[in-house]
N, C-alpha and C positions, 0 to 999 in steps of 0.2 A: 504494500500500500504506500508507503514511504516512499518507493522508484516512479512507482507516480505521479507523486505529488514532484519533485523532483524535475520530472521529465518536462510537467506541463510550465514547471518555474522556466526552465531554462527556454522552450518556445514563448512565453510571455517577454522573456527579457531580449528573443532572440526579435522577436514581430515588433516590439518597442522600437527600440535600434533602429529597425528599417524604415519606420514612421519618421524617426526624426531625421534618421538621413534626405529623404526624399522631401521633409521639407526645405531640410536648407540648403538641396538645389532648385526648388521653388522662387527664393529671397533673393537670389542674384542680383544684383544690378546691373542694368544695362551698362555695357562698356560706355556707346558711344551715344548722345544723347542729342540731337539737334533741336535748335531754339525754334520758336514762329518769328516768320518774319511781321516786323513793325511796321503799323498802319499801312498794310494790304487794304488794297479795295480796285475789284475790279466790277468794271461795269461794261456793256448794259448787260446784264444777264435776266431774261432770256437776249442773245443777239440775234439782232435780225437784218443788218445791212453787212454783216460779214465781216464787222472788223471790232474788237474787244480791247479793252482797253487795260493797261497793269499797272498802277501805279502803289509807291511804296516809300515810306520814309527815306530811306539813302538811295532811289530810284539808280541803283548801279545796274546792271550787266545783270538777267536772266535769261537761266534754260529751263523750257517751257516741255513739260510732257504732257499729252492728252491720250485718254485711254476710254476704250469706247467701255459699253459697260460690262462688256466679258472678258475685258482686261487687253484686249489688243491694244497697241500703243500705232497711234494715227498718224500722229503728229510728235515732231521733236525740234526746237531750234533754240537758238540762242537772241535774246532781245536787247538791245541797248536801248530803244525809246518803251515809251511806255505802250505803243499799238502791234498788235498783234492781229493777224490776217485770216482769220479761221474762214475763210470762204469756199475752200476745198471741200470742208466738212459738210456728210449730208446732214439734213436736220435730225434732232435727235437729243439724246441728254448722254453728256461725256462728263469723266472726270478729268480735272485738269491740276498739272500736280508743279511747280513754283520752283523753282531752288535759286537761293538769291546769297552768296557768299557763301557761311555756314549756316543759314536758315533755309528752313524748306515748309511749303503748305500746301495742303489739298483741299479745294471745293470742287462742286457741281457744278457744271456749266451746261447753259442747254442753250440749242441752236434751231433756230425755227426758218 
């Protein structure tokens, strides 16, 4: 009776362990961590003359990705002014994904 009580100690201590291992590869932190970029605002969304517009607090230098909504990437370039030309695009509702230095941001964009 004793080896049992025993056996079932040592599986309690042994399923323990494993619970708190598996948490604290849960806790991790993310290595790398990118910011939002500052006073993002793009307009007209929905667009409807085919050209969108990106402006942003340090209005530098962005690459622009758009991804239809099964995730294919449509569109990619790089912008220095704030207009962007999405006229290629059929109508529809894309995501469109920002990266501007070390900032990066995603919204919805829809195109009629």
């Amino acid at each position: 009776m004793a080896k049992n009580y025993f056996y079932i100690a040592i599986l309690l201590v042994f399923f323990f362990s494993v619970s708190l291992s598996a948490q604290d590869t849960k806790q991790q932190p993310k290595l790398q961590e990118t910011s939002v970029i500052e006073g993002l605002n793009l307009y007209p969304n929905p667009v409807t003359n085919g050209k969108v517009y990106i402006s942003t607090k340090n209005d530098s230098n962005k690459e622009i990705i758009i991804f239809d909504l099964l995730g294919k990437k449509v569109l990619q370039t790089l912008i220095s002014s704030k207009e962007l030309n999405v006229s290629s695009l059929n109508p529809g509702v894309y995501i469109i994904k920002i990266n501007e230095e070390n900032a990066s941001a995603t919204r919805k964009l829809i195109v009629r």
